[in-house]
MIZA-978414 format. One record per atom (N, C-alpha, C, O, CB): residue number from 1; chain; atom name; x, y, z. Coordinates in steps of 0.001 Angstrom, whole numbers. Atoms other than C-alpha are relative to their C-alpha. Glycine has a CB too. Layout:
N
(atom NUM "A" "CA" (X Y Z));
...
END
This chain:
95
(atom 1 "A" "N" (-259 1423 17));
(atom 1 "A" "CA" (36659 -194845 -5683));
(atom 1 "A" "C" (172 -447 -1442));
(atom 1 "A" "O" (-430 210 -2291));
(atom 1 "A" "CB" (-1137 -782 695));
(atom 2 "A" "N" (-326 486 1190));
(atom 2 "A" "CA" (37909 -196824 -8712));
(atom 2 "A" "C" (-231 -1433 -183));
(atom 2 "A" "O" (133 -1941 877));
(atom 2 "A" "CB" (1252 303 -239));
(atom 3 "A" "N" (505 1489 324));
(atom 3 "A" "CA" (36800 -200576 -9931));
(atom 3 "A" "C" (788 -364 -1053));
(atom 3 "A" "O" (408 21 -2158));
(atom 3 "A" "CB" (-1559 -190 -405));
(atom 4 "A" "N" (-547 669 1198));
(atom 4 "A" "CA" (39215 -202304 -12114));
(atom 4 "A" "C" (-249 -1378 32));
(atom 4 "A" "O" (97 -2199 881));
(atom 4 "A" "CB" (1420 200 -161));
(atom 5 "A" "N" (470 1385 134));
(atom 5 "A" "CA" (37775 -205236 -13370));
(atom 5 "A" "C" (693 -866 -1561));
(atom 5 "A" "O" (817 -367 -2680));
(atom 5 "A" "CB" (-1834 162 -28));
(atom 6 "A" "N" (-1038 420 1434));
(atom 6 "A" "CA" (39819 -207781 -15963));
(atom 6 "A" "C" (-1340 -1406 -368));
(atom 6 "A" "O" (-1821 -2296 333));
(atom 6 "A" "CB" (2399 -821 563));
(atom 7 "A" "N" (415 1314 356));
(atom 7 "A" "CA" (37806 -209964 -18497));
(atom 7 "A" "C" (639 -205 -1213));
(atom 7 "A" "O" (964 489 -2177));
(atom 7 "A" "CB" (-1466 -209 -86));
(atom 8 "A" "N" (-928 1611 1158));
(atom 8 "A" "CA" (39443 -212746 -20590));
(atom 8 "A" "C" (-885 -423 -696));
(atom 8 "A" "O" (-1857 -1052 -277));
(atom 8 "A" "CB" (636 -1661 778));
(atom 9 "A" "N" (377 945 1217));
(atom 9 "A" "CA" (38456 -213754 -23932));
(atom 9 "A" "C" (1002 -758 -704));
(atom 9 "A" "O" (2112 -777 -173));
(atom 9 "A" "CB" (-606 740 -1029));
(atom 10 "A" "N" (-1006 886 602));
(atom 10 "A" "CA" (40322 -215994 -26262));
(atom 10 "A" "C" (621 1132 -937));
(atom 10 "A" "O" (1801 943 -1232));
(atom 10 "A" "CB" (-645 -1446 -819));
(atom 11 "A" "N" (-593 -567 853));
(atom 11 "A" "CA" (40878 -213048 -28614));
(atom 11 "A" "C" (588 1293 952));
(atom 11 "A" "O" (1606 1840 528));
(atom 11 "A" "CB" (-939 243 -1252));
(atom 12 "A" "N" (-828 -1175 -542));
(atom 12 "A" "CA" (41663 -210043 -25788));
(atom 12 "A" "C" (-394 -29 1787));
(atom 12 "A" "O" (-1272 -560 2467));
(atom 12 "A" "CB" (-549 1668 -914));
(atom 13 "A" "N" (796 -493 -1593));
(atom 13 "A" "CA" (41521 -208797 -22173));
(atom 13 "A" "C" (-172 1027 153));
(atom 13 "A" "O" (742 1809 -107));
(atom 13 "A" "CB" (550 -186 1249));
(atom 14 "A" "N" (567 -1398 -405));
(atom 14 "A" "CA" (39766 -205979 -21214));
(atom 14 "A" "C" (-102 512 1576));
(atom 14 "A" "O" (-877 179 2473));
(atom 14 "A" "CB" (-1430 20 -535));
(atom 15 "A" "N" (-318 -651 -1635));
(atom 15 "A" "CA" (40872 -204050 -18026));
(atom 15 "A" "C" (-1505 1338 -429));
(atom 15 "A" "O" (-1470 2249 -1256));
(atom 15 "A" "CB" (2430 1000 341));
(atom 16 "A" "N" (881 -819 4));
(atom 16 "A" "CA" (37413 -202270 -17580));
(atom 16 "A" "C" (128 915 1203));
(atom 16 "A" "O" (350 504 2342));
(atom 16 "A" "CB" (-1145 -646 -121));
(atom 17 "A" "N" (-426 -649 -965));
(atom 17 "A" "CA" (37782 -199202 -15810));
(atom 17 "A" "C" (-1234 699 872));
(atom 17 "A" "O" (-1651 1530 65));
(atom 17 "A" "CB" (974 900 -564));
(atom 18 "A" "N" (1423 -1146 -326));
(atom 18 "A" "CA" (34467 -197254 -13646));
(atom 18 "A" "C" (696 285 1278));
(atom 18 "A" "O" (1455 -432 1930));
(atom 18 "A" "CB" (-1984 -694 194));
(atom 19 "A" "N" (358 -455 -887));
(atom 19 "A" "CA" (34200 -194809 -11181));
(atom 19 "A" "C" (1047 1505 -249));
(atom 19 "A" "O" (832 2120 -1293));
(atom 19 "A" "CB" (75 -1046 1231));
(atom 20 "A" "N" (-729 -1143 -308));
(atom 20 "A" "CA" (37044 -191626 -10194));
(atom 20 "A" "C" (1520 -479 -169));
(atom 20 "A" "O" (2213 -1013 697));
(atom 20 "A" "CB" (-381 564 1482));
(atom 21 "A" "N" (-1519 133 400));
(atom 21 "A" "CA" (40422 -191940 -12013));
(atom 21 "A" "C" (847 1025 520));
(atom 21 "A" "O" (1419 1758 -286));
(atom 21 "A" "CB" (206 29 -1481));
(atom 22 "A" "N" (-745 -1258 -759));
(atom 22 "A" "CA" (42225 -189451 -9175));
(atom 22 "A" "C" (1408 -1020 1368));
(atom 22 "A" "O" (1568 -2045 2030));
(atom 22 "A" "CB" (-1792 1236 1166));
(atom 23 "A" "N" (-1142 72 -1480));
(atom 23 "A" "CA" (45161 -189730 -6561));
(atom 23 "A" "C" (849 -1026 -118));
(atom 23 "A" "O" (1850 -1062 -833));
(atom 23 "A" "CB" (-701 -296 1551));
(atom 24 "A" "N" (-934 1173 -261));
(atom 24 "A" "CA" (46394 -193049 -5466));
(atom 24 "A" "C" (-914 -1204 -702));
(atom 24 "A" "O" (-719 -2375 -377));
(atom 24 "A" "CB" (361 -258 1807));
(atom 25 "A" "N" (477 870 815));
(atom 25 "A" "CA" (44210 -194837 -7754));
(atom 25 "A" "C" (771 -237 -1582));
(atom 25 "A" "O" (437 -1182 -2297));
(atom 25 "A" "CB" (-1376 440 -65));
(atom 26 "A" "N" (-742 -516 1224));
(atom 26 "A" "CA" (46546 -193785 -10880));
(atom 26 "A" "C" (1189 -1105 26));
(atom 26 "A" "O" (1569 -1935 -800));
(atom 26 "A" "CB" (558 1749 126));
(atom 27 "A" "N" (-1277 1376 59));
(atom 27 "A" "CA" (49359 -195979 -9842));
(atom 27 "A" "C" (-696 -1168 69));
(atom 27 "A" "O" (-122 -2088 -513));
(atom 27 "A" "CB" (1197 -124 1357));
(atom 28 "A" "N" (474 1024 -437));
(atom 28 "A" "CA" (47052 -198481 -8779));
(atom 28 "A" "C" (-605 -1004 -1848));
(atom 28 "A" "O" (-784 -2182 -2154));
(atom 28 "A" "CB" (-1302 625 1332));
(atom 29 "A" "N" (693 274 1318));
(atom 29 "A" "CA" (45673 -198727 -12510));
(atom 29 "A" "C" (1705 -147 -1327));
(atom 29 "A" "O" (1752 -961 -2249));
(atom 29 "A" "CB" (-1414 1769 -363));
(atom 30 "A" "N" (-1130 252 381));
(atom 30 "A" "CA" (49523 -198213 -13915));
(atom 30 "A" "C" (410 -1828 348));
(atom 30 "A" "O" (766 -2763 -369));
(atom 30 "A" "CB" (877 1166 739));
(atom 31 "A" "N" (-452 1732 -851));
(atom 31 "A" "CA" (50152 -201640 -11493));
(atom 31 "A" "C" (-635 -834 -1269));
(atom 31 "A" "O" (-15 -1264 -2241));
(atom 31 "A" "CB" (-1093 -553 2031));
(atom 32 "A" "N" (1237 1052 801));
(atom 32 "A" "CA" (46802 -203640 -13272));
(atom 32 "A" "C" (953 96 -1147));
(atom 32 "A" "O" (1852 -743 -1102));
(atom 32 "A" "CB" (-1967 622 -350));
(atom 33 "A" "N" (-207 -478 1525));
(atom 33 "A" "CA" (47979 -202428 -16734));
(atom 33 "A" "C" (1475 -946 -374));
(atom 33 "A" "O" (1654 -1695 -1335));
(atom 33 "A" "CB" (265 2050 -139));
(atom 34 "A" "N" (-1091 1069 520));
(atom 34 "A" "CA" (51777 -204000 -16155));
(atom 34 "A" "C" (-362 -1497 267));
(atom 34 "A" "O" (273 -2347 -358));
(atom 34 "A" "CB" (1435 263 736));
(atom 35 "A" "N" (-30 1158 -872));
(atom 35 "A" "CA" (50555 -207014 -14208));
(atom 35 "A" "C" (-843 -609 -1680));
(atom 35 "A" "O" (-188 -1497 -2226));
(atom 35 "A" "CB" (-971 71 1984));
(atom 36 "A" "N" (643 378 682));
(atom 36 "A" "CA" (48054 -207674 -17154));
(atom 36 "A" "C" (190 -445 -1837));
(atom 36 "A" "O" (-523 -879 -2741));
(atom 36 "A" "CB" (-695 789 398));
(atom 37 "A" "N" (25 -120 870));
(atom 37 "A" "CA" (49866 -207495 -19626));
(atom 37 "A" "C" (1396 -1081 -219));
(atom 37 "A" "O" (2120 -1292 -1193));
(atom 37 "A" "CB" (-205 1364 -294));
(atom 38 "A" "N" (-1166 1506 402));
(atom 38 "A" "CA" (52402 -210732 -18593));
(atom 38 "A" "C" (-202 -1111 -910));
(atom 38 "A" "O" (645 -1825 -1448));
(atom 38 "A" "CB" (233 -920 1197));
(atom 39 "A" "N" (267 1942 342));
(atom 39 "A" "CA" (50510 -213814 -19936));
(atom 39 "A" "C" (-786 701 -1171));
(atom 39 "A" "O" (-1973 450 -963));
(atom 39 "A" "CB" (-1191 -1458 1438));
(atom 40 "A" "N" (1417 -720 813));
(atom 40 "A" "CA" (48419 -211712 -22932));
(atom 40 "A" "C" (151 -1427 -1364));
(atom 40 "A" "O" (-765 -1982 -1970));
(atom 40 "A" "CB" (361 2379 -840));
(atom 41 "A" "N" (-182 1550 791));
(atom 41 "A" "CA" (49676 -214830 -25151));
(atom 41 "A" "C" (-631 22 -1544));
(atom 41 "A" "O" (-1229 -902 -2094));
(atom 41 "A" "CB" (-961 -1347 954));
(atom 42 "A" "N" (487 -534 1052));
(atom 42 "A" "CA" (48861 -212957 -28288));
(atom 42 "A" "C" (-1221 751 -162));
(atom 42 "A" "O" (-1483 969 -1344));
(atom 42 "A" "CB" (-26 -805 -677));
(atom 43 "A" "N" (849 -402 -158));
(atom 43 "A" "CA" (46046 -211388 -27537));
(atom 43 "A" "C" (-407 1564 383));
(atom 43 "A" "O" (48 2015 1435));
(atom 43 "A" "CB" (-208 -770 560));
(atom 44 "A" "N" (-160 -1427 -560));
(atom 44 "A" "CA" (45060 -207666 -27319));
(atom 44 "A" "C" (-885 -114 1195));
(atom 44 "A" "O" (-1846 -805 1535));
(atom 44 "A" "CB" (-461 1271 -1053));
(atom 45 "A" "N" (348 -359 -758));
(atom 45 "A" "CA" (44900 -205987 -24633));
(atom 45 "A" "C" (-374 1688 15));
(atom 45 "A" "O" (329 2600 -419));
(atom 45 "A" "CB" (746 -546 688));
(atom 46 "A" "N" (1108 -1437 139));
(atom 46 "A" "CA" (41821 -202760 -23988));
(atom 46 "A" "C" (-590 285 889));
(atom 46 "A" "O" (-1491 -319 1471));
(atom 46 "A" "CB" (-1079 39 -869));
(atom 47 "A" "N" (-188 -994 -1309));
(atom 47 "A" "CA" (41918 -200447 -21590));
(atom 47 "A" "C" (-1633 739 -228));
(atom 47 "A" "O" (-1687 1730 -956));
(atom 47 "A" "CB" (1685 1387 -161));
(atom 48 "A" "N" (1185 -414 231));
(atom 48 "A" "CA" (38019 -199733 -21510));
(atom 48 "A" "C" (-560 1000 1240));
(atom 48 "A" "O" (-939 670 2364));
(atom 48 "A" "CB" (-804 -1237 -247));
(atom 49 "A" "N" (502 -860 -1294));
(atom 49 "A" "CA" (37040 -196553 -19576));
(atom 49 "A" "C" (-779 731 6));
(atom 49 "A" "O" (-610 1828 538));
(atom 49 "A" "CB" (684 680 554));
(atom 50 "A" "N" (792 -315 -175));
(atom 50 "A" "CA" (33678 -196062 -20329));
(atom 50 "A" "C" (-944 543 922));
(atom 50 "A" "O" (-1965 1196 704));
(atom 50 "A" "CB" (-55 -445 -322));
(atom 51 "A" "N" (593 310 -1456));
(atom 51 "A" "CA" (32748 -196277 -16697));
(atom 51 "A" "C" (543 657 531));
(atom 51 "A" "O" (609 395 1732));
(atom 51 "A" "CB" (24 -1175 668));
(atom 52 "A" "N" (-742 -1046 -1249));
(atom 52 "A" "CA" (34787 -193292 -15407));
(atom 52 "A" "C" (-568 1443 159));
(atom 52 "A" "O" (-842 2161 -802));
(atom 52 "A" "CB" (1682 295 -347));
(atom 53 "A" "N" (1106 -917 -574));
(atom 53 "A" "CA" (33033 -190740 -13966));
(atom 53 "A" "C" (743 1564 345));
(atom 53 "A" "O" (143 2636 427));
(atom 53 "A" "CB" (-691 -796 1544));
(atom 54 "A" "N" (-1076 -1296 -371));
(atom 54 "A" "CA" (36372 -188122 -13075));
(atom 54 "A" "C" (1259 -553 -424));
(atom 54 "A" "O" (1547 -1730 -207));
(atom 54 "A" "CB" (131 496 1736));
(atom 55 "A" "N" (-1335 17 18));
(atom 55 "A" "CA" (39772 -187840 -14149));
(atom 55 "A" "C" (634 1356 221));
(atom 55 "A" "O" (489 2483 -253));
(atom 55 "A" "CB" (404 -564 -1191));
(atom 56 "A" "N" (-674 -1405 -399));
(atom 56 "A" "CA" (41955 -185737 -12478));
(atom 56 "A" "C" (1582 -222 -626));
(atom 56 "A" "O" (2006 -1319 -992));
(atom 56 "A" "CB" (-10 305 1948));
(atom 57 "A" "N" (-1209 -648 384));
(atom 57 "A" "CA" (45466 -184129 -13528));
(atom 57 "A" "C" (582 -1582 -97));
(atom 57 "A" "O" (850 -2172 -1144));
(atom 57 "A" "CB" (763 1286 1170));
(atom 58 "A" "N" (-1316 862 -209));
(atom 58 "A" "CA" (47471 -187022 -12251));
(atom 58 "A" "C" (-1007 -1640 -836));
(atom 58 "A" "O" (-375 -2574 -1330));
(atom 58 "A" "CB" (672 -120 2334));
(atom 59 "A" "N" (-74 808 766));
(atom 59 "A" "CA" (45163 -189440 -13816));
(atom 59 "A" "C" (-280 82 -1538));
(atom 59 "A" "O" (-507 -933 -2197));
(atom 59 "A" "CB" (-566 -694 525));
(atom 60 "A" "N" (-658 -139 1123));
(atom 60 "A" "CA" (45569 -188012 -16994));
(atom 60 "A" "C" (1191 -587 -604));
(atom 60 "A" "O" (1241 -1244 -1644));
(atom 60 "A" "CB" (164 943 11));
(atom 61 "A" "N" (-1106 173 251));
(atom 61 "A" "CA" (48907 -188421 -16988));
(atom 61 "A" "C" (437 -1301 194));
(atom 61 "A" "O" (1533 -1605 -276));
(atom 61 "A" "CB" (600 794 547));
(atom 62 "A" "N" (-326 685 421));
(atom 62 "A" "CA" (48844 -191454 -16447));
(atom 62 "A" "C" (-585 -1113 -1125));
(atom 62 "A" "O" (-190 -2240 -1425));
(atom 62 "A" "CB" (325 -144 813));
(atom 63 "A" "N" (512 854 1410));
(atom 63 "A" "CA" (46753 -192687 -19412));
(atom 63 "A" "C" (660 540 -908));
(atom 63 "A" "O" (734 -133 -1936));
(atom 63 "A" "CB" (-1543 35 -476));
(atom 64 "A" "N" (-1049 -62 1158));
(atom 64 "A" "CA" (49135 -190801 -21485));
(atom 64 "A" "C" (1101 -807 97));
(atom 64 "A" "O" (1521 -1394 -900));
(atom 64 "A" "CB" (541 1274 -177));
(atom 65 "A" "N" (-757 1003 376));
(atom 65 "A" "CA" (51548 -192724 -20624));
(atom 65 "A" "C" (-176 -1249 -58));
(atom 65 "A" "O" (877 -1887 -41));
(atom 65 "A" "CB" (765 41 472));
(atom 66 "A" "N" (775 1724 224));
(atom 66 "A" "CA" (49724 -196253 -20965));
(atom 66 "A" "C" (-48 542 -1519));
(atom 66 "A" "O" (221 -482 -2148));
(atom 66 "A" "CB" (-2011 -592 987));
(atom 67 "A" "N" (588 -379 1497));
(atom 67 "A" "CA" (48940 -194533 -24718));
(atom 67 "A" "C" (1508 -44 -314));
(atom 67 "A" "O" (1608 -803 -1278));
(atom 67 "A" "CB" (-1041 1662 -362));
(atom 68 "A" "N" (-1279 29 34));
(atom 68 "A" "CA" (52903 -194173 -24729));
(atom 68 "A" "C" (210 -764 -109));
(atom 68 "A" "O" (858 -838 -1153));
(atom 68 "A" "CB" (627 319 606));
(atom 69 "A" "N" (-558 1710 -746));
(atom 69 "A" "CA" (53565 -197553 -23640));
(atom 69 "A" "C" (-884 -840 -1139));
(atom 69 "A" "O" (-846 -2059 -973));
(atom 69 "A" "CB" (-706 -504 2193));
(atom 70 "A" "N" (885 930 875));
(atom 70 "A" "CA" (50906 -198791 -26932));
(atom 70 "A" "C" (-1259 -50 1083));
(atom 70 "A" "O" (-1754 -1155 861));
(atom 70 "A" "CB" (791 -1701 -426));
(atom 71 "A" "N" (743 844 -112));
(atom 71 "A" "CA" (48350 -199236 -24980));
(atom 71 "A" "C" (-1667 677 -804));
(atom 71 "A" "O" (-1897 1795 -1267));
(atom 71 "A" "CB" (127 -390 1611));
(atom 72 "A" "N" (1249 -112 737));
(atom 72 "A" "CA" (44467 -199764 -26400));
(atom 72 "A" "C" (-1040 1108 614));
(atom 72 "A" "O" (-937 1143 1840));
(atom 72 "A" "CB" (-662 -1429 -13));
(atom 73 "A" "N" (606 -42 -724));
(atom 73 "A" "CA" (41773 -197631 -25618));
(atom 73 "A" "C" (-1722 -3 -266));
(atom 73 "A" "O" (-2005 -176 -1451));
(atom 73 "A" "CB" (591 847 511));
(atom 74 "A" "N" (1744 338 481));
(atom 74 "A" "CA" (37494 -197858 -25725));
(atom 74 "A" "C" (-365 1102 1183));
(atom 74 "A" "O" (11 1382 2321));
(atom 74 "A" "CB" (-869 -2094 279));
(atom 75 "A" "N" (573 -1331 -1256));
(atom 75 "A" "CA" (35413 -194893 -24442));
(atom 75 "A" "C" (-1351 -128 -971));
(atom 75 "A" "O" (-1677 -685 -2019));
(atom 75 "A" "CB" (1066 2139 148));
(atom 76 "A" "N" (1506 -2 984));
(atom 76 "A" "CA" (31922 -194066 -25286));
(atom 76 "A" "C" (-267 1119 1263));
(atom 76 "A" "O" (157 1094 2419));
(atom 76 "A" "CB" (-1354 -1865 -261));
(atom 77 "A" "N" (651 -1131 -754));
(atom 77 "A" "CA" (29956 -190633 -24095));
(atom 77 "A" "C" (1495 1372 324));
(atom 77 "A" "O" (2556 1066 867));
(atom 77 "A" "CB" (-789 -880 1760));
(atom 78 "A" "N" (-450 -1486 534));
(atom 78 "A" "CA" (31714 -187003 -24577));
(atom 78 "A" "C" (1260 152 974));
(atom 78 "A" "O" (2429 52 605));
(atom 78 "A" "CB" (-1317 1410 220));
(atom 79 "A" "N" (-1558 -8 -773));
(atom 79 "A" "CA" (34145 -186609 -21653));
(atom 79 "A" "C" (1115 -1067 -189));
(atom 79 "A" "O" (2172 -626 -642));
(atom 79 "A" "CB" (-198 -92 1515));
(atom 80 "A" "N" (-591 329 338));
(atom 80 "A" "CA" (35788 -189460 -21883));
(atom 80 "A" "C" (694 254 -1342));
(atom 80 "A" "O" (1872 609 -1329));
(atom 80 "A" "CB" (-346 -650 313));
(atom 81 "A" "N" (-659 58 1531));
(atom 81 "A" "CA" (36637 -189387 -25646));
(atom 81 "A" "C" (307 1478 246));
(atom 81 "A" "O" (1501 1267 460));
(atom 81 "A" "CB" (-1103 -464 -1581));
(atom 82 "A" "N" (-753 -934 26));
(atom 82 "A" "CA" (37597 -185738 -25292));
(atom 82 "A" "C" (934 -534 719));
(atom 82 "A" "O" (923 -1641 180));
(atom 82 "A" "CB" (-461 1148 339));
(atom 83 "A" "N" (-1268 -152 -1623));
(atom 83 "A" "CA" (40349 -186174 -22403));
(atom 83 "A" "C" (616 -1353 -800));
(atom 83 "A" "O" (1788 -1352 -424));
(atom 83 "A" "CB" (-821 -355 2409));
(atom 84 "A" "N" (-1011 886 930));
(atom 84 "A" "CA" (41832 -189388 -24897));
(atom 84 "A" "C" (-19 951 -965));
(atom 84 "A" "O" (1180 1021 -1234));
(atom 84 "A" "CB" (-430 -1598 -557));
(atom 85 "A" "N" (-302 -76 1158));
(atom 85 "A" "CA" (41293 -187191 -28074));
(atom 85 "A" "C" (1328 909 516));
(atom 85 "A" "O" (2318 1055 -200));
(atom 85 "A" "CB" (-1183 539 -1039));
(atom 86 "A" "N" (-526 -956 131));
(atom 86 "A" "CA" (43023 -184740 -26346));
(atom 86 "A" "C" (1544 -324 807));
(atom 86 "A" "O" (2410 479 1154));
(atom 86 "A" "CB" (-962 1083 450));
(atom 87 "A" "N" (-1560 643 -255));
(atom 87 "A" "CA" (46090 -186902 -25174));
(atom 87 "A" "C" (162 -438 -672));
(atom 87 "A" "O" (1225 -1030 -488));
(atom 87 "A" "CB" (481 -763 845));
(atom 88 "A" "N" (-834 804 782));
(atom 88 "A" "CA" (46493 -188449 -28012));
(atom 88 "A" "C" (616 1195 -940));
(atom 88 "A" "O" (1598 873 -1608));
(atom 88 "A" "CB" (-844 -1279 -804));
(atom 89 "A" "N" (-698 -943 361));
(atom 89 "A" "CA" (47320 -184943 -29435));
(atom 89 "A" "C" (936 330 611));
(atom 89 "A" "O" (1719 905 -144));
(atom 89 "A" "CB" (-515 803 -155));
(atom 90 "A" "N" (-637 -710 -552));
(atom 90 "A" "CA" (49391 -183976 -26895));
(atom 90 "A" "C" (1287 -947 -447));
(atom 90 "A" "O" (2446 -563 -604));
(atom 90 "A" "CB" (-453 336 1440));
(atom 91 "A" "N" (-1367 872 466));
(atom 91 "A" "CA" (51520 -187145 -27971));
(atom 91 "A" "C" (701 384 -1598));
(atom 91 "A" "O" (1863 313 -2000));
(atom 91 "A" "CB" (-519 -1785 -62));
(atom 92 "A" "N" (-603 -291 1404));
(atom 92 "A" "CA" (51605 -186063 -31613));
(atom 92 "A" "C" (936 1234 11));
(atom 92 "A" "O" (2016 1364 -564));
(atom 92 "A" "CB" (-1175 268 -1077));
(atom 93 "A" "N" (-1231 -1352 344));
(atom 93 "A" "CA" (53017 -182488 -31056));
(atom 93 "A" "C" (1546 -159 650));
(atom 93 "A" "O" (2646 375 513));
(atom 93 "A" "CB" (-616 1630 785));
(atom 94 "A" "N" (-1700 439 -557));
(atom 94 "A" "CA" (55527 -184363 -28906));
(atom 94 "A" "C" (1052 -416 -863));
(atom 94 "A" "O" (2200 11 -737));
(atom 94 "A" "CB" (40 -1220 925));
(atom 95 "A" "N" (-419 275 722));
(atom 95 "A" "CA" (56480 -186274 -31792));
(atom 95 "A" "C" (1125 876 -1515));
(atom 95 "A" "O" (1591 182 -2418));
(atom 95 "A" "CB" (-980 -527 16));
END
């Protein structure tokens, strides 16, 4: 199961992410990510996925491409930040 939750400050919004980043939750978090990012009205927007507990293949792929697309990200505790350090390499050797 996956929980995307959006909070609004005056300076950003934060699409907070918890639970199992797998399957048909991947598009579902692609969706949030465009939908959220209509009215941002100068304001960053941070993809916070402290709160994820699994990422599988396909949702890998698609936080590389949200990292493609600019987008922000916030992690805290060892898996996460590996599985971004290690897409944000995969973007550099692309480069």
């Amino acid at each position: 199961m996956l929980k995307i939750s959006i909070l609004d400050s005056p300076s950003q919004r934060r699409l907070l992410i918890e639970g199992k980043l797998i399957g048909p939750w991947t598009t579902e978090l692609a969706s949030v990510w465009r939908q959220a990012t209509a009215d941002l009205n100068a304001r960053a927007l941070i993809i916070d996925v402290k709160g994820l507990t699994a990422i599988s293949e396909d949702g890998e792929n698609v936080l590389l491409e949200l990292m493609k697309e600019g987008a922000s990200f916030r992690s805290s505790g060892v898996f996460t930040k590996h599985v971004l350090k290690r897409l944000a390499c995969k973007i550099r050797r692309e480069v």
